[in-house]
VMD Tcl script that draws the C-alpha trace (Angstrom):
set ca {
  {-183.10 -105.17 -13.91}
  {-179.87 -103.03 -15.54}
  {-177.24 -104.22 -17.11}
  {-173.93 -104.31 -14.58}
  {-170.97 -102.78 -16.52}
  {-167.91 -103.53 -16.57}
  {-164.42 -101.68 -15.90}
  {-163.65 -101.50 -19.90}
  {-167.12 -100.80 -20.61}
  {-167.09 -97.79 -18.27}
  {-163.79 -96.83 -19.27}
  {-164.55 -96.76 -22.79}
  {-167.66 -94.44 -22.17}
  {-165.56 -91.87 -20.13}
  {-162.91 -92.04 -22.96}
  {-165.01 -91.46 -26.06}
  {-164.93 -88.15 -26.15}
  {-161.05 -87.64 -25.71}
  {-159.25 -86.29 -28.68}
  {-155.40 -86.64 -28.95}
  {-153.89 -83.15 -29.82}
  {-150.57 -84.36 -31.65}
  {-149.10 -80.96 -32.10}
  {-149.12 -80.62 -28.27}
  {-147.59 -83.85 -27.93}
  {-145.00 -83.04 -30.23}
  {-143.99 -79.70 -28.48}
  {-143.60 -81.56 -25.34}
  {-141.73 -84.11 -26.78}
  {-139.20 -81.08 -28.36}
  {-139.23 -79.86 -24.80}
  {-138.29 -82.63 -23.41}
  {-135.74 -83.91 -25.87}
  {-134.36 -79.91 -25.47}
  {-134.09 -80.40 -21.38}
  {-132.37 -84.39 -21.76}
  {-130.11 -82.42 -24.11}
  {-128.92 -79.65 -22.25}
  {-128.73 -81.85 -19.07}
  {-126.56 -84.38 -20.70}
  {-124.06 -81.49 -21.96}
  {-124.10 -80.40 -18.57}
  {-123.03 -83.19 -17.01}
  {-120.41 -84.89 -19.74}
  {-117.30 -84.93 -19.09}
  {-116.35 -83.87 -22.51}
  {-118.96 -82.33 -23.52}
  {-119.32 -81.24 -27.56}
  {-120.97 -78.13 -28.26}
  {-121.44 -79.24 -31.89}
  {-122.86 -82.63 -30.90}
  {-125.44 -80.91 -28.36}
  {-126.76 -77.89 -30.92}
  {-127.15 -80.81 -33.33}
  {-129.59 -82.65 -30.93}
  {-131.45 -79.12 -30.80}
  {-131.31 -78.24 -34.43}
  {-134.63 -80.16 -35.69}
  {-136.62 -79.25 -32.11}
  {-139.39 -76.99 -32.82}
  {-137.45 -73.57 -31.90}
  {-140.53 -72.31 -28.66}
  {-140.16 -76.15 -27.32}
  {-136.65 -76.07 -27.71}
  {-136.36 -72.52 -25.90}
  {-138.24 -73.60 -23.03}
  {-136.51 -76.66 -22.48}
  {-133.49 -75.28 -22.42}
  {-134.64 -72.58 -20.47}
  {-135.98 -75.15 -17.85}
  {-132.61 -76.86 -17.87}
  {-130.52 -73.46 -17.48}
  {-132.98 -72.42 -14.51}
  {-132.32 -75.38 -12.67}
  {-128.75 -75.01 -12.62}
  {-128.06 -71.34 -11.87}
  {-127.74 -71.70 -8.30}
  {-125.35 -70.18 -5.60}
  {-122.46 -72.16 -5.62}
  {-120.95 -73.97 -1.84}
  {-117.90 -73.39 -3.14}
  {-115.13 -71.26 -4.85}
  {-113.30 -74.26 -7.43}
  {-115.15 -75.94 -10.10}
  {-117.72 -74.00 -11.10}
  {-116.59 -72.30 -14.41}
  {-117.13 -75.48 -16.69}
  {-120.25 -75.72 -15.34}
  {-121.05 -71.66 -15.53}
  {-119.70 -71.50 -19.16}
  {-121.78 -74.22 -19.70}
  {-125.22 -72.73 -18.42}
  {-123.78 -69.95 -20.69}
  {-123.57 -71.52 -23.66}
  {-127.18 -73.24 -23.03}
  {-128.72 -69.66 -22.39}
  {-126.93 -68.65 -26.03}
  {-128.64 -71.50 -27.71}
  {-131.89 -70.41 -26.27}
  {-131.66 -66.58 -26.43}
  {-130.39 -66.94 -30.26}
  {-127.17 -65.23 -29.46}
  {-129.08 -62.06 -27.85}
  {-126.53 -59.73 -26.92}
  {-128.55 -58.76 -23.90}
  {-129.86 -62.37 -22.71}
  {-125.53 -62.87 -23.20}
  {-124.57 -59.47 -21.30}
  {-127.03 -60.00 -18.28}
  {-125.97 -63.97 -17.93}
  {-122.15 -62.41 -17.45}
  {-123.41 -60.01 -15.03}
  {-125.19 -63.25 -13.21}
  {-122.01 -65.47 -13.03}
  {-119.81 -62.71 -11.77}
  {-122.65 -62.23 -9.25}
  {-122.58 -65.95 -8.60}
  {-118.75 -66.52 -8.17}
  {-119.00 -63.73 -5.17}
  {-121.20 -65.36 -3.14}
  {-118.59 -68.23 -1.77}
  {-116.00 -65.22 -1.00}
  {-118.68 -63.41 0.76}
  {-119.84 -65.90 2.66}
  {-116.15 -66.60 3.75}
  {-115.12 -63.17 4.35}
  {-118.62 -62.49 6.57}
  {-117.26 -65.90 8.64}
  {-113.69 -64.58 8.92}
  {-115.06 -61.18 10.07}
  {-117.89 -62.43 12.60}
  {-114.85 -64.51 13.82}
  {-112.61 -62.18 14.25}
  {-115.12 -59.70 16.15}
  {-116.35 -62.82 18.37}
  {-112.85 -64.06 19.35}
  {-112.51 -61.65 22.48}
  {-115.94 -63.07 23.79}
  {-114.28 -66.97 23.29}
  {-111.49 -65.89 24.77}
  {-113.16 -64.40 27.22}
  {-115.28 -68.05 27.76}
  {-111.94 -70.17 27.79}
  {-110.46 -67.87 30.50}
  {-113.73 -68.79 32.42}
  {-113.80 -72.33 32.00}
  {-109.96 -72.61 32.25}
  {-110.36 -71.09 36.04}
  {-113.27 -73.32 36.91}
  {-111.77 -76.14 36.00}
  {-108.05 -75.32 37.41}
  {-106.85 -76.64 33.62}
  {-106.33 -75.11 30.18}
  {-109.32 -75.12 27.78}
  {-109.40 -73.66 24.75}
  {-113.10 -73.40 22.87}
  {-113.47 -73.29 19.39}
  {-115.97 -71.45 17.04}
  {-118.00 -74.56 16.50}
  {-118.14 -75.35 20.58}
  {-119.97 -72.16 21.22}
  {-123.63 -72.14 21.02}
  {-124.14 -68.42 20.63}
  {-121.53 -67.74 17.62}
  {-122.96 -71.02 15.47}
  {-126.34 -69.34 16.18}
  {-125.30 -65.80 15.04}
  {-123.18 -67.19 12.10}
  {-126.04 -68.90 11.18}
  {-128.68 -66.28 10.82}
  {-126.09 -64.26 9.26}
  {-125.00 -66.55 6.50}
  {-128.98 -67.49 6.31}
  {-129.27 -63.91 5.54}
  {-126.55 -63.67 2.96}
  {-128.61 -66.13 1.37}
  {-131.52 -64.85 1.03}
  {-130.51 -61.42 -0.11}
  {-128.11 -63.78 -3.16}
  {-130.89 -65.49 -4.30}
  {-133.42 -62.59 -4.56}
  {-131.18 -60.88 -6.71}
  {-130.95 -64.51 -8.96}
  {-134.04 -65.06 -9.11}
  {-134.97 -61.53 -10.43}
  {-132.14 -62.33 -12.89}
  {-133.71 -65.81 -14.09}
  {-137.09 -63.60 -14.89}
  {-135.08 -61.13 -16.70}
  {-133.51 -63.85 -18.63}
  {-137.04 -65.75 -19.38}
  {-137.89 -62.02 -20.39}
  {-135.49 -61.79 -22.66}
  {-135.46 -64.86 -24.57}
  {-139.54 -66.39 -24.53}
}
mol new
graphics top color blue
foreach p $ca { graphics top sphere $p radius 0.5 }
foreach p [lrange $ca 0 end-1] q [lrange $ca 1 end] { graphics top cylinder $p $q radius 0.2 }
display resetview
């Protein structure tokens, strides 16, 4: 008859064979400790730039790249609105600095990006104003309609009428897309640049 085995016994066998490989478990570490880092100088109130390149200085400079790089890539994204985002863009700035090593190009293109960035609210606003203004006739047009039918005034609004909120949405699901094509082809030129 065999011998029944138990859990540990069979866990041990499976494990003998495993090997810990410390360096890779001290670059994720770095990466990690590179990512809490740059997320917690993100979001600080009052942020210190010395305080947060000091948490970076001892990180082993490829972990600390691509943590930071990880952290910077998660927060370049098209902002909902046209206030408060230059803390937080000078911010991703400064993180992509730390990474790149002060590359002049990584520094040049990242510019490019949040002027590119601080558009897309105003465009999105000026293609709403626009659509509005060409659809008013047609709501018009609608109120008339429903004004006679009902023998009382009634005035619609943009956000009562099916077929505008359908073509303003396709449009500005459009706008979209076509913003963050052109970002995400700028975060690979920025990995590029700085890995």
């Amino acid at each position: 008859m065999g011998k029944i085995k138990s859990a540990w016994e069979i866990a041990l066998e499976k494990t003998e064979g495993i090997k810990i490989d410390k360096s890779k478990m001290k670059y994720q570490e770095d990466v990690e400790a590179a990512r809490k880092a740059a997320g917690s100088y993100l979001m600080e109130d009052n942020a210190d730039e010395k305080a947060f390149t000091g948490k970076i200085a001892s990180l082993d400079p490829k972990a600390m790249k691509e943590g930071l790089l990880l952290t910077a890539d998660a927060n370049i994204s098209l902002p909902e609105t046209e206030d408060g985002n230059d803390e937080r863009f000078r911010r991703v700035r400064f993180i992509i600095q730390q990474a790149s090593g002060n590359n002049s190009d990584a520094l040049a293109l990242m510019d490019e990006l949040i002027g590119f960035l601080k558009q897309y609210p105003l465009h999105r606003k000026d293609l709403v104003e626009k659509m509005k203004a060409q659809y008013q006739p047609v709501l018009d047009e609608k109120s008339a309609k429903l004004s006679k039918q009902y023998g009382q005034e009634i005035h619609l609004s943009f956000e009562q009428d099916k077929e505008f909120m359908e073509a303003a949405s396709k449009n500005l699901e459009r706008l979209e897309a076509q913003y963050q094509q052109t970002v995400r082809n700028a975060k690979s030129q920025l990995k590029e640049m700085i890995v």
